[in-house]
DRENPA-3360 file (N, C-alpha, C; in nm, 2 decimals, always signed):
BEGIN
1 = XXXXXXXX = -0.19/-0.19/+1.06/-0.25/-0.07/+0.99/-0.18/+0.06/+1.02 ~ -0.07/+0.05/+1.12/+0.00/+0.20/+1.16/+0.04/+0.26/+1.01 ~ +0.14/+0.18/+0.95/+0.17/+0.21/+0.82/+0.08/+0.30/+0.72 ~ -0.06/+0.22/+0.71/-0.15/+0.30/+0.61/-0.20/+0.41/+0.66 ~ -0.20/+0.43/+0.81/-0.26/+0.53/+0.88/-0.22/+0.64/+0.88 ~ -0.05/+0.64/+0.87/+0.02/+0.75/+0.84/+0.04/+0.80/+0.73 ~ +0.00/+0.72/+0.61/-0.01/+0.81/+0.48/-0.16/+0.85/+0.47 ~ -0.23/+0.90/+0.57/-0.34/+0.93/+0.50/-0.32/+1.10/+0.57;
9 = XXXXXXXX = -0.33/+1.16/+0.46/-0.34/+1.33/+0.49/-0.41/+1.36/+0.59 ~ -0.43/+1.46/+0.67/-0.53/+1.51/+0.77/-0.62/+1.61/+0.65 ~ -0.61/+1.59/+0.54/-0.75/+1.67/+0.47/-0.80/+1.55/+0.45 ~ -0.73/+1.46/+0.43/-0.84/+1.29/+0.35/-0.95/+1.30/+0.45 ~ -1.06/+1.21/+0.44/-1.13/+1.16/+0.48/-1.21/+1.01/+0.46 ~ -1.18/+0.89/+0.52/-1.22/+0.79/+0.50/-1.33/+0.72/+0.57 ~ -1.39/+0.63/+0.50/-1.50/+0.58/+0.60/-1.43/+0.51/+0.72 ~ -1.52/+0.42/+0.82/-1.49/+0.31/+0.93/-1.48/+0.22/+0.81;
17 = XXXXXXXX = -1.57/+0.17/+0.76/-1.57/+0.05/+0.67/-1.45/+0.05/+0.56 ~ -1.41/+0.17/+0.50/-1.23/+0.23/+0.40/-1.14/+0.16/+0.50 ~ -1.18/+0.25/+0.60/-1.03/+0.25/+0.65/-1.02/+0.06/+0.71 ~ -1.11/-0.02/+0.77/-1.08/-0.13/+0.81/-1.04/-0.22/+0.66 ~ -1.11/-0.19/+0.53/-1.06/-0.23/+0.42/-0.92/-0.21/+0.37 ~ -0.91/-0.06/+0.40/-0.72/-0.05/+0.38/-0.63/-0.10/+0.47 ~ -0.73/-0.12/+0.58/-0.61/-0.26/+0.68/-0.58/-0.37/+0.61 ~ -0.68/-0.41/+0.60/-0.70/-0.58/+0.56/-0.58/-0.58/+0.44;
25 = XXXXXXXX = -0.61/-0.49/+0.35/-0.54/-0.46/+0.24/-0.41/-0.51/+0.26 ~ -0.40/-0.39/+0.35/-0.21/-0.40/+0.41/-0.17/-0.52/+0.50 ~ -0.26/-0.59/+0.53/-0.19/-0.72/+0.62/-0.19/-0.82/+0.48 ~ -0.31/-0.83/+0.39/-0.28/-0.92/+0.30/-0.16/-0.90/+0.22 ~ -0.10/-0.76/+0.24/+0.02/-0.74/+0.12/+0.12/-0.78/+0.18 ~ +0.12/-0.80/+0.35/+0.25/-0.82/+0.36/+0.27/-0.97/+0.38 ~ +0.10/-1.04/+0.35/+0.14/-1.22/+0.32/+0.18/-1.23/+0.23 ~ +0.20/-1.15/+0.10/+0.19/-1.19/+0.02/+0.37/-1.18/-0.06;
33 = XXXXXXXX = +0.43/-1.14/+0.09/+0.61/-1.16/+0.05/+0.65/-1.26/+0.12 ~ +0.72/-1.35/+0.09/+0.77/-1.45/+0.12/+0.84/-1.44/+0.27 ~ +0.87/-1.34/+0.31/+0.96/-1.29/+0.38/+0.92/-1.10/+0.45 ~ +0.91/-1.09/+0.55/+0.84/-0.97/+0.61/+0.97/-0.84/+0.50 ~ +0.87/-0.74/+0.42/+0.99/-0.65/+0.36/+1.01/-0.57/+0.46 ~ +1.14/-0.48/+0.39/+1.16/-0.39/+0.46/+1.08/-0.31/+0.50 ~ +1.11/-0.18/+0.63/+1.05/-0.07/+0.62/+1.04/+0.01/+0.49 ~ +1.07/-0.02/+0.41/+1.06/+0.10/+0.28/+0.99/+0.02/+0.24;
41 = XXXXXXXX = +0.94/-0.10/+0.19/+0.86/-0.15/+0.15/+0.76/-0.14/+0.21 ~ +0.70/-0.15/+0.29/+0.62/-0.14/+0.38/+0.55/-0.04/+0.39 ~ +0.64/+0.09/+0.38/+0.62/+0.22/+0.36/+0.54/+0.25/+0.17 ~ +0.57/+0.18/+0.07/+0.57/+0.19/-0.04/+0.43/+0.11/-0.06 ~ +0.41/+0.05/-0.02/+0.27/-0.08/+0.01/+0.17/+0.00/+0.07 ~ +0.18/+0.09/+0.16/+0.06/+0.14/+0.24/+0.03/+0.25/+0.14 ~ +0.11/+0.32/+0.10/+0.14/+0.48/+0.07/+0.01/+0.41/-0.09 ~ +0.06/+0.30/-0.20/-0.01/+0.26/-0.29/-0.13/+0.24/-0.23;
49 = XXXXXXXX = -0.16/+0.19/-0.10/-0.32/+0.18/-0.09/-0.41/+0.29/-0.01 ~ -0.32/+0.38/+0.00/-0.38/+0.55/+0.03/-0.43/+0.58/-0.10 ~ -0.38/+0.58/-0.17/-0.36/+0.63/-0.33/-0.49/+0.55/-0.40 ~ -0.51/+0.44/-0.43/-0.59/+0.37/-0.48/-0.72/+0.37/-0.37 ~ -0.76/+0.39/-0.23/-0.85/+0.45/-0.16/-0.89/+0.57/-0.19 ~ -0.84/+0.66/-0.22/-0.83/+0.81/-0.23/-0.90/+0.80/-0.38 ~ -0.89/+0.71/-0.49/-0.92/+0.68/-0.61/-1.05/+0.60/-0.62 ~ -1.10/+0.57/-0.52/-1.25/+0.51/-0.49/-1.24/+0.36/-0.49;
57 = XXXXXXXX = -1.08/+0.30/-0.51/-1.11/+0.12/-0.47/-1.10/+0.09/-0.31 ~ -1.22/+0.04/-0.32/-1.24/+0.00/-0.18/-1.23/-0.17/-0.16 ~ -1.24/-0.26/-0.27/-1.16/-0.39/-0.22/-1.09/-0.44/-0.15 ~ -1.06/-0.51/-0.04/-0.92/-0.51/+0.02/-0.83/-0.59/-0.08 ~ -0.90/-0.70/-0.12/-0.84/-0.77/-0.21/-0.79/-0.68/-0.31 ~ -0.85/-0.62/-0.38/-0.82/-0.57/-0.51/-0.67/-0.44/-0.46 ~ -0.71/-0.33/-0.35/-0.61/-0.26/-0.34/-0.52/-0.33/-0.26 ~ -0.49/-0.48/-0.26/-0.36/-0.56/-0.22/-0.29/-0.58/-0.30;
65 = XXXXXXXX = -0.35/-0.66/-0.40/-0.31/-0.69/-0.54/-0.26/-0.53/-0.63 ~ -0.34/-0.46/-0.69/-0.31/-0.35/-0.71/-0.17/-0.27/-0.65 ~ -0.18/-0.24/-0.54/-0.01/-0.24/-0.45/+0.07/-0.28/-0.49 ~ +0.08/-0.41/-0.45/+0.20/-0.49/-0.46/+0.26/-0.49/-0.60 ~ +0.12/-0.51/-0.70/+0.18/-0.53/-0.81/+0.22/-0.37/-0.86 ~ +0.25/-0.28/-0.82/+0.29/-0.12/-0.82/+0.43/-0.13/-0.81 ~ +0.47/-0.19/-0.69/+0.59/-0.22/-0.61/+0.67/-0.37/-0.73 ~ +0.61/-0.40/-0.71/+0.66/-0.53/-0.78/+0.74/-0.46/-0.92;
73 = XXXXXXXX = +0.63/-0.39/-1.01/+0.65/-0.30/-1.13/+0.81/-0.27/-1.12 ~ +0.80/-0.16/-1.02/+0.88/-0.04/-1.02/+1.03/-0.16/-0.95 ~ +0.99/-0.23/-0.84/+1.12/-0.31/-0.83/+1.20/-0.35/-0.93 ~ +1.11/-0.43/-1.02/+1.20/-0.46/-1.22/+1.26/-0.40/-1.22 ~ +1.21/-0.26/-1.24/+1.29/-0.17/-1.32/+1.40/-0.08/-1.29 ~ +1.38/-0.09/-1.13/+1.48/+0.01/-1.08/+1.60/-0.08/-0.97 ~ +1.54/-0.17/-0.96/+1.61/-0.33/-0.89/+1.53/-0.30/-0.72 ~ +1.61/-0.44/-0.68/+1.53/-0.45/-0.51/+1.58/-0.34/-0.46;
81 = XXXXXXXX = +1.49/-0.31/-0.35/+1.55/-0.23/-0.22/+1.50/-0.09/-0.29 ~ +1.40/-0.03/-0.41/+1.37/+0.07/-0.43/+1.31/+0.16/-0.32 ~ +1.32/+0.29/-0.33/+1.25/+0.37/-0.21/+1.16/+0.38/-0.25 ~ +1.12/+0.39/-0.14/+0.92/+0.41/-0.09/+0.88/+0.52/-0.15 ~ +0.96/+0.64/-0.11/+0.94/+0.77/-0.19/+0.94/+0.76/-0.39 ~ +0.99/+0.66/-0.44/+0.97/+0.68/-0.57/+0.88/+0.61/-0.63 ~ +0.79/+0.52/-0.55/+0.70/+0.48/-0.57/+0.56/+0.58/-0.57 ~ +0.49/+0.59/-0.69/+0.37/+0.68/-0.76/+0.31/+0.62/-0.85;
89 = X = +0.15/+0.62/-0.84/+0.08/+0.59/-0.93/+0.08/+0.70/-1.03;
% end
């Protein structure tokens, strides 16, 4: 959860129950590569489930799925190895 921890603003505010859901979130997204991604992936994975928290999904499931498939998106289009930074909902 270091990753998600650090995208969350010091104005945010999250629950105990948010924040252990945007964990879960983030360990299910990184089963969910075949292979551990990069730091910028990694970075681009949490940053999506700040974003989608901050937007009121509290699923872990769902803001895993939702992520990845953000990242996945933007990978198509821009090819692998996209930066974390150009990743935006």
């Amino acid at each position: 959860m270091p990753y998600v921890v650090h995208h969350i603003s010091r104005s945010l505010s999250f629950s105990p129950e948010l924040l252990l859901a945007m964990g879960e979130a983030y360990d299910l997204s990184l089963e969910s590569f075949t292979q551990l991604p990069s730091a910028d992936v990694r970075e681009a994975v949490a940053s999506q489930i700040v974003a989608l928290a901050e937007r009121g999904m509290a699923d872990p499931a769902t803001l895993c799925r939702q992520a990845v498939m953000a990242y996945r998106r933007l990978e198509l289009r821009c090819g692998p190895g996209v930066s974390a930074l150009a990743l935006q909902i």
